[in-house]
C-alpha positions as CSV (number, residue, x, y, z in Angstrom):
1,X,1.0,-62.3,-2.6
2,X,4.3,-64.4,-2.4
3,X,4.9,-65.9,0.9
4,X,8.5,-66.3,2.2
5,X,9.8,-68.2,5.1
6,X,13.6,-67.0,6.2
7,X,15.5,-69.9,7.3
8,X,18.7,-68.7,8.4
9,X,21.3,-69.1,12.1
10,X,22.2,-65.8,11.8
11,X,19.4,-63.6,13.3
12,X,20.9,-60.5,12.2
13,X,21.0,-62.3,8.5
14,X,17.5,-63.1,8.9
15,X,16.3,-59.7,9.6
16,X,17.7,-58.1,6.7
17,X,15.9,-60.8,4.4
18,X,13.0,-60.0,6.1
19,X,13.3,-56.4,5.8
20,X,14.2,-56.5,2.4
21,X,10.9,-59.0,1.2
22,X,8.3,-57.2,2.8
23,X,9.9,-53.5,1.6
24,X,7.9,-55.1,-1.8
25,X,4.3,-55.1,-1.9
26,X,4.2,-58.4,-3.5
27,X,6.1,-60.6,-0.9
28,X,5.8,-61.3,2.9
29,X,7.3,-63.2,4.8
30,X,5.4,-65.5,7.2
31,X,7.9,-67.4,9.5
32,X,11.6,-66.9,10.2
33,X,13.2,-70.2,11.4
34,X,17.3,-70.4,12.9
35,X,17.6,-74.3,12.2
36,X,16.6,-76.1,9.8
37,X,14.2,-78.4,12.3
38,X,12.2,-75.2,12.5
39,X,12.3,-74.9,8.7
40,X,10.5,-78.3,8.1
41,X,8.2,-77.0,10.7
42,X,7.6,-73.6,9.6
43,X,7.5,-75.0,5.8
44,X,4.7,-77.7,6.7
45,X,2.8,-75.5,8.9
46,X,2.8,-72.3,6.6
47,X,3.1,-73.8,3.7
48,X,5.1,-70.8,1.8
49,X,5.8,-70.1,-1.7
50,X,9.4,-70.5,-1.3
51,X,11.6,-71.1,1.8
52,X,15.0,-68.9,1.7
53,X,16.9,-71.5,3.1
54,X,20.6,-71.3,4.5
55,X,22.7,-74.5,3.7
56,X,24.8,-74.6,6.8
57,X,22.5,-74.8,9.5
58,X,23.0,-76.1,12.9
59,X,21.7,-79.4,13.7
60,X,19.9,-80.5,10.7
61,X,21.5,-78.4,7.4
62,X,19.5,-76.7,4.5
63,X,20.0,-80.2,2.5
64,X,18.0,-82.1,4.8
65,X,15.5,-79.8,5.5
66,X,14.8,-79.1,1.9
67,X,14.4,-82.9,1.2
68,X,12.1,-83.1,4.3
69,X,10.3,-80.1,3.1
70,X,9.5,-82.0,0.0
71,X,6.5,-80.6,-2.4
72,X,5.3,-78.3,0.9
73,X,7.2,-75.4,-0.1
74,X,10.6,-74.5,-2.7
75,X,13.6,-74.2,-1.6
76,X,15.8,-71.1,-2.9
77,X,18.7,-72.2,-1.3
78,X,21.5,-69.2,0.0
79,X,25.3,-70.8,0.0
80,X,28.7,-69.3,-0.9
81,X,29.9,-71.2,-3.6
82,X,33.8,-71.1,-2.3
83,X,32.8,-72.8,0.8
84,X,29.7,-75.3,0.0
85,X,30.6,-78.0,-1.7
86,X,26.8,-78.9,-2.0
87,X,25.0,-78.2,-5.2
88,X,24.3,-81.6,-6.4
89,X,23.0,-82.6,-3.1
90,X,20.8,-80.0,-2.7
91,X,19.1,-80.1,-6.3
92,X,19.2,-84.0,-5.4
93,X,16.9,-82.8,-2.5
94,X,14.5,-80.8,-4.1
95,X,16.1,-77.5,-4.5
96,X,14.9,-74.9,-7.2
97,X,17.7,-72.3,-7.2
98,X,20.7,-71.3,-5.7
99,X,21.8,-67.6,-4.3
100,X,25.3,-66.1,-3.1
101,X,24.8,-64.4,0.4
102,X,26.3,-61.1,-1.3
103,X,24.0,-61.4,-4.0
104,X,22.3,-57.8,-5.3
105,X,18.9,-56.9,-2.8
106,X,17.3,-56.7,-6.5
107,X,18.5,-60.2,-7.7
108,X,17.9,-62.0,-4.5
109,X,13.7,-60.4,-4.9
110,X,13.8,-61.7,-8.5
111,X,15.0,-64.7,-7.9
112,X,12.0,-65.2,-4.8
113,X,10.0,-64.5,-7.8
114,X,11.3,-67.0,-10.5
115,X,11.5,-69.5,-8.1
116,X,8.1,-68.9,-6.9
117,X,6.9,-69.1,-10.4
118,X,7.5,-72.6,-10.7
119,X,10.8,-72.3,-12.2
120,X,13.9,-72.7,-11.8
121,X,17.2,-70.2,-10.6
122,X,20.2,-72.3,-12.3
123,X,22.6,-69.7,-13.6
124,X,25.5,-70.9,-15.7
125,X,27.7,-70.3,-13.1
126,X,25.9,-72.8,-10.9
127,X,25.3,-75.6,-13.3
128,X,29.3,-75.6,-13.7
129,X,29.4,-76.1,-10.4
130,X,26.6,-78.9,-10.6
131,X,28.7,-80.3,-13.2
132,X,31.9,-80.4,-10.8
133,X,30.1,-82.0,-8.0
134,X,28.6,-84.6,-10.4
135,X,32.1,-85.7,-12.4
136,X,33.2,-86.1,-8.6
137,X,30.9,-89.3,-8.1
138,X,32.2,-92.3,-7.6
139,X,28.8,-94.0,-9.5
140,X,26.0,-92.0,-11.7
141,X,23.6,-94.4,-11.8
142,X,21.0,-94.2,-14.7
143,X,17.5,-93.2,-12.7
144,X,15.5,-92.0,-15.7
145,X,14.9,-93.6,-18.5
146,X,14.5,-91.7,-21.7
147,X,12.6,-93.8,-24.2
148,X,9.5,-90.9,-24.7
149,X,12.0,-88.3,-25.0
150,X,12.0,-87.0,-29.1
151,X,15.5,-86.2,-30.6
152,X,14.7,-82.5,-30.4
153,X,13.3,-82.9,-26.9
154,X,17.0,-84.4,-26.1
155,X,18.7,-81.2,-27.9
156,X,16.3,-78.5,-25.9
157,X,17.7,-81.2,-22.7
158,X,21.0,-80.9,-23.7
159,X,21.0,-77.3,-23.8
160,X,19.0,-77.0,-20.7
161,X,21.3,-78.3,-18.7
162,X,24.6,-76.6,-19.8
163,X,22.6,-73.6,-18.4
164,X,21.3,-72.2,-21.5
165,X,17.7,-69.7,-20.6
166,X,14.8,-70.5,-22.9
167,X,15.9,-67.7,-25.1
168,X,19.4,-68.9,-25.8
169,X,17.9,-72.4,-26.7
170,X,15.5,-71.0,-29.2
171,X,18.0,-68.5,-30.7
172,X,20.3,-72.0,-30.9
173,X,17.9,-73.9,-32.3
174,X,15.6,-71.7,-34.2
175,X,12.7,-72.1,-32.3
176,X,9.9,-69.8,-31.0
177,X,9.7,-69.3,-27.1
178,X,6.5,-70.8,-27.1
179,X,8.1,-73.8,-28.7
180,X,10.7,-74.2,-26.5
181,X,8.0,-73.2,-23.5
182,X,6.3,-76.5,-24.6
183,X,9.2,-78.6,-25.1
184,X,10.3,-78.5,-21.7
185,X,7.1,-78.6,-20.7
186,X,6.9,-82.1,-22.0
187,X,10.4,-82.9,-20.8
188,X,9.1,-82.3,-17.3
189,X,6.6,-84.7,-17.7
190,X,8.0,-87.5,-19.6
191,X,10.6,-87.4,-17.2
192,X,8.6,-87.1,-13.8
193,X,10.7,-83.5,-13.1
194,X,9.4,-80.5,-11.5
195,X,11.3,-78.2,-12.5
196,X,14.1,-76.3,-14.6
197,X,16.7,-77.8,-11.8
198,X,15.3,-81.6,-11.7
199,X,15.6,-81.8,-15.6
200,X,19.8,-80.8,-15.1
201,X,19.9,-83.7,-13.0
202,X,18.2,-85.8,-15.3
203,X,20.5,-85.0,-18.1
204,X,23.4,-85.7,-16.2
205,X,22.6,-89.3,-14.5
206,X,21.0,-90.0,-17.6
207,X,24.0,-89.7,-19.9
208,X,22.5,-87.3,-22.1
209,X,25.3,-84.8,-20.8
210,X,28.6,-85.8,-20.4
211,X,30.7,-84.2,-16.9
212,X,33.6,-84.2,-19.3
């Protein structure tokens, strides 16, 4: 069983996410919080699968609360990309996905379940917008270094982070799913990631990716 914590201001909001998670036999939801004070709380008490987390939150935001959060829970964070302005910050935080607020009830339920699989919900559509908020930087300072990482390792990174799915990389390089499976596995390693998102970020400050 997946377990869910809503964190949303809107109460009417929240109760349609709840509805719509436990209408599947496979998720519940186990806390609902309206700030993102209660989030931390209800994310460090509960310790969920994945927190559905608003970004605009009174008092503390979905940013904060996702970085305070930390390895308790993952964050699937729910934004509308025409008004936040926050997608590098929040994968800075700890976020594992982004959602738009009028995404399909189906898409929203998969992506609970990607995200509670240890993996990552980056669309191509989102790391665009990753790349925007990043060539917007006044400094991107190198924080990983990538001495261990193998030229093909650095191609599968490459492609990673322009938003490619393990598919498309192994139909672009000619490689098996398994071997790009194991690939990024190592990337996540060698480069102290936990997830699809972390390794986007770590392309980008790295230099392996350029924002132009």
């Amino acid at each position: 069983m997946i377990r869910v914590v809503v964190a949303d201001d809107h109460a009417l909001l929240r109760g349609s996410f709840r509805m719509l998670v436990e209408s599947e036999p496979d998720l519940t939801v186990v806390g609902e919080a309206g700030t993102g004070v209660e989030a931390v709380e209800l994310a460090l008490r509960e310790r969920p699968d994945v927190v559905l987390m608003d970004v605009r939150m009174p008092g503390m935001d979905g940013i904060e609360a996702t970085r305070r959060i930390g390895d308790a829970a993952r964050s699937l964070m729910v934004t509308m990309f025409d008004l936040d302005a926050y997608v590098y910050a929040a994968l800075r935080a700890g976020a594992s996905g982004f959602l738009l607020k009028d995404t399909p009830p189906v898409e929203l339920l998969a992506g609970i379940r990607v995200v509670a699989a240890g993996d990552a919900l980056l669309a191509p559509a989102v790391t665009r917008r990753l790349i925007a908020e990043f060539a917007r930087l006044p400094e991107r300072p190198v924080v990983r270094g990538l001495d261990g990482v193998t030229p093909r390792e650095r191609e599968v990174l490459t492609l990673v982070a322009r938003g490619l799915s393990n598919t498309e990389i192994g139909q672009h390089l000619h490689l098996s799913q398994a071997t790009v499976k194991t690939h990024i596995g190592r990337l996540l390693s060698k480069l102290d990631a936990r997830d699809r998102a972390q390794l986007v970020i770590a392309a980008y400050e790295s230099g392996v990716v350029s924002v132009t």
